[in-house]
Residue frames as a rotation matrix with the C-alpha (Angstrom) as fourth column:
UNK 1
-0.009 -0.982 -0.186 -32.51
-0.971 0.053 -0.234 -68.17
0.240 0.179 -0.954 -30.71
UNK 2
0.758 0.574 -0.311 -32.40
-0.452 0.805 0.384 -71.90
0.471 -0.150 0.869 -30.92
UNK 3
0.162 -0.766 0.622 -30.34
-0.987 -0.111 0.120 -74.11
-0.023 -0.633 -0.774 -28.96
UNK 4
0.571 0.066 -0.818 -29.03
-0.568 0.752 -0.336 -77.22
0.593 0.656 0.467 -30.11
UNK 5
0.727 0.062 0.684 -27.75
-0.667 0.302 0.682 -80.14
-0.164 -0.951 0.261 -27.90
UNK 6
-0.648 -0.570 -0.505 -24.99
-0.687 0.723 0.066 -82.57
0.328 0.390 -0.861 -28.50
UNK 7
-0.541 0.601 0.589 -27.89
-0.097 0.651 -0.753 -84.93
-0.835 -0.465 -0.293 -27.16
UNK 8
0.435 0.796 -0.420 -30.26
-0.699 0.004 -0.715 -84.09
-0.568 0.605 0.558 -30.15
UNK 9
0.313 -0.136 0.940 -30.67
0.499 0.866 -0.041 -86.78
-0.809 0.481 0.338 -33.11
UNK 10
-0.567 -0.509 -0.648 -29.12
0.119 -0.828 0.548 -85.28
-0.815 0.234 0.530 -35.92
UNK 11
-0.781 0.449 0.434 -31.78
0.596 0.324 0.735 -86.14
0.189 0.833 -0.521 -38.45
UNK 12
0.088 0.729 -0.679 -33.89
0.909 -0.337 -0.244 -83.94
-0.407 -0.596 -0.692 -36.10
UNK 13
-0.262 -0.574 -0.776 -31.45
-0.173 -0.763 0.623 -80.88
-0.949 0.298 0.101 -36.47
UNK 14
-0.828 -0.533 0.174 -31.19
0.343 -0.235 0.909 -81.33
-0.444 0.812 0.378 -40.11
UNK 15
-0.146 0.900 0.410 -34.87
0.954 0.019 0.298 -81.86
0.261 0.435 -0.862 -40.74
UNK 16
0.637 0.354 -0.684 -35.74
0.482 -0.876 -0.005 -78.11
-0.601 -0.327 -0.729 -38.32
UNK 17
0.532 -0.518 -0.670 -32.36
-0.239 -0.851 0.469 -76.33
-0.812 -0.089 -0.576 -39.43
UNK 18
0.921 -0.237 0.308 -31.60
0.387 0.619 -0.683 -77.99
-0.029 0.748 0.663 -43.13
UNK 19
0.760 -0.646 0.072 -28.73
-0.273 -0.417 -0.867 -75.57
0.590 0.639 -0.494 -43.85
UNK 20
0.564 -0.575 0.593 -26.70
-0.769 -0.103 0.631 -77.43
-0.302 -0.812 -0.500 -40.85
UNK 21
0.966 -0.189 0.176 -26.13
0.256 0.787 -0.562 -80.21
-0.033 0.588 0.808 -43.33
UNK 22
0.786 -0.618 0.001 -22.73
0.037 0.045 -0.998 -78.29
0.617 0.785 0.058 -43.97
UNK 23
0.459 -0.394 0.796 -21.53
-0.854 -0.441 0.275 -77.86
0.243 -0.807 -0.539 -40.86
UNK 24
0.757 -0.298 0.582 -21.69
-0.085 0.838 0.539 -81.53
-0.648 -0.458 0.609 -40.01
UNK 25
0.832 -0.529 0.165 -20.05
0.293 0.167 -0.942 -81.71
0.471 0.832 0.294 -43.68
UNK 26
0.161 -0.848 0.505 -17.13
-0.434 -0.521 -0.735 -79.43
0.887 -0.100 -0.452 -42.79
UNK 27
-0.011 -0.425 0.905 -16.34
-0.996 0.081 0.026 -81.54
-0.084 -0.901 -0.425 -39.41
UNK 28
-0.232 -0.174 -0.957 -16.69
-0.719 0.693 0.048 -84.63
0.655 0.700 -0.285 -41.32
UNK 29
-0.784 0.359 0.506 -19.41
-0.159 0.672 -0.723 -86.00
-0.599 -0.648 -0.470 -39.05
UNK 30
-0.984 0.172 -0.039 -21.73
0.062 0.548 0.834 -88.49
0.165 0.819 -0.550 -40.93
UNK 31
-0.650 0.758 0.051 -25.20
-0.589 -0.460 -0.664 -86.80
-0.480 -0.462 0.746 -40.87
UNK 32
0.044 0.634 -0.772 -26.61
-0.906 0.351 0.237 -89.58
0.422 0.689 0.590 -43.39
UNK 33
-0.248 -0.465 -0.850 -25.85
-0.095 0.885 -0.456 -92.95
0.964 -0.032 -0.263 -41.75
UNK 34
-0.704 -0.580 -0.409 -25.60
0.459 0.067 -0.886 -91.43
0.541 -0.812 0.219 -38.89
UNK 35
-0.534 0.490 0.689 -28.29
-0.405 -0.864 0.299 -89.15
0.742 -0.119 0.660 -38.70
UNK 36
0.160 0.930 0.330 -30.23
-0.321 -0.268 0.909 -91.13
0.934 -0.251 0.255 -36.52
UNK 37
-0.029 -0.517 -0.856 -27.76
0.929 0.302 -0.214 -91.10
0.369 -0.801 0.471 -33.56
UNK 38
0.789 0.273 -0.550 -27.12
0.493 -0.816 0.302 -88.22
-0.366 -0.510 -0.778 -31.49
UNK 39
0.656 -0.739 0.152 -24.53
-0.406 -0.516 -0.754 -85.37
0.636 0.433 -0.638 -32.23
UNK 40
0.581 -0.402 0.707 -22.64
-0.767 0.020 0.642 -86.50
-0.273 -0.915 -0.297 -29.56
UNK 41
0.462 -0.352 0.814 -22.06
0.268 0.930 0.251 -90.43
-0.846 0.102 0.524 -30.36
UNK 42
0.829 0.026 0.558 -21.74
0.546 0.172 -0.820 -89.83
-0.117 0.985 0.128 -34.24
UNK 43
0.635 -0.737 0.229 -19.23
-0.551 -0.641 -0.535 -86.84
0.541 0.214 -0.813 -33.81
UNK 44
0.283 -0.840 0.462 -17.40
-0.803 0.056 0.593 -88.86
-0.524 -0.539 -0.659 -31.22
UNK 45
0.550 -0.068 0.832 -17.29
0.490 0.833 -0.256 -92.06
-0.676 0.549 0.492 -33.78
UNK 46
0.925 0.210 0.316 -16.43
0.379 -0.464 -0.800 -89.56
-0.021 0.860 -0.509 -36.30
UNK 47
-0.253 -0.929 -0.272 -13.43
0.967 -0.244 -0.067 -87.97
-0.004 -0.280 0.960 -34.37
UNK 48
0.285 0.214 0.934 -15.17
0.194 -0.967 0.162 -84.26
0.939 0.136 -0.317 -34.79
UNK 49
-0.797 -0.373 -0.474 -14.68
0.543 -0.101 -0.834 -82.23
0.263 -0.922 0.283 -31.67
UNK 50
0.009 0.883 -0.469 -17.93
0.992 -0.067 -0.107 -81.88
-0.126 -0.464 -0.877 -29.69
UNK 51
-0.245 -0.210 -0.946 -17.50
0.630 -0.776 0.009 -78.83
-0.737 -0.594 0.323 -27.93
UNK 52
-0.817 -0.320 -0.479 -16.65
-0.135 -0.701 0.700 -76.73
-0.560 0.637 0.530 -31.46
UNK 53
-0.755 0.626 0.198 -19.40
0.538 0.416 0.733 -79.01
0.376 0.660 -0.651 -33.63
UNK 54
0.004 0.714 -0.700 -21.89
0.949 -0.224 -0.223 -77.19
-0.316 -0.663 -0.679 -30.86
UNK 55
-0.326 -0.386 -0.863 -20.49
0.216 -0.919 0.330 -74.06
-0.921 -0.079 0.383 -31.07
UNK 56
-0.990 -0.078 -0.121 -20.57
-0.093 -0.300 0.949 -73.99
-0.110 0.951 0.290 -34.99
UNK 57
-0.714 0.700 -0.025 -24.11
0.627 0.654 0.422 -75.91
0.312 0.286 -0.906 -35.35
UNK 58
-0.058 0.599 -0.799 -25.74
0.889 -0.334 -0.315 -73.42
-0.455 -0.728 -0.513 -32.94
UNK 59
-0.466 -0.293 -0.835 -24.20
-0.117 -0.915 0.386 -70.33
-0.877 0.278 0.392 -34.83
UNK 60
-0.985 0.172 0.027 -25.50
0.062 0.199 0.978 -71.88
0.163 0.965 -0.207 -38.14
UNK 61
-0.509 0.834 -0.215 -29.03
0.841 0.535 0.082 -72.19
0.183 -0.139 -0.973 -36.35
UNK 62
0.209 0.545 -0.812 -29.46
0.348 -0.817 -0.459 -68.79
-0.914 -0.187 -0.361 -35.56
UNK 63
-0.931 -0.065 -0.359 -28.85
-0.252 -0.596 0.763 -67.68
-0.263 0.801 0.538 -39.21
UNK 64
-0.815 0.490 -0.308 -32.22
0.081 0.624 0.778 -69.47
0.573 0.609 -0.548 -39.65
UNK 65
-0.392 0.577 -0.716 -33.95
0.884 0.022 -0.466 -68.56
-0.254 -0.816 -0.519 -36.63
């Protein structure tokens, strides 16, 4: 079961867990520009809410795990 940080780069995440691409999509945090910030900064630039983005991103990782 993987565990995914609001610390990680997101270009990391996408590269291990590709299908998280839609998540960021659907919280309308910028995984292409952005990718090589952390979830954290980029969702808070973005306006996403952390907390949930985690929540979802993690759930999307274990469909892949």
């Amino acid at each position: 079961m993987p565990t995914l940080t609001k610390e990680m780069i997101i270009n990391d995440v996408i590269r291990k867990y590709p299908n998280t691409v839609k998540v960021f999509s659907q919280f309308k945090v910028d995984s292409c520009c952005g990718g090589g910030e952390s979830i954290e900064t980029t969702a808070m630039v973005n306006g996403a809410d952390v907390p949930e983005l985690m929540k979802a991103l993690n759930a999307e990782a274990d469909k892949s795990a």
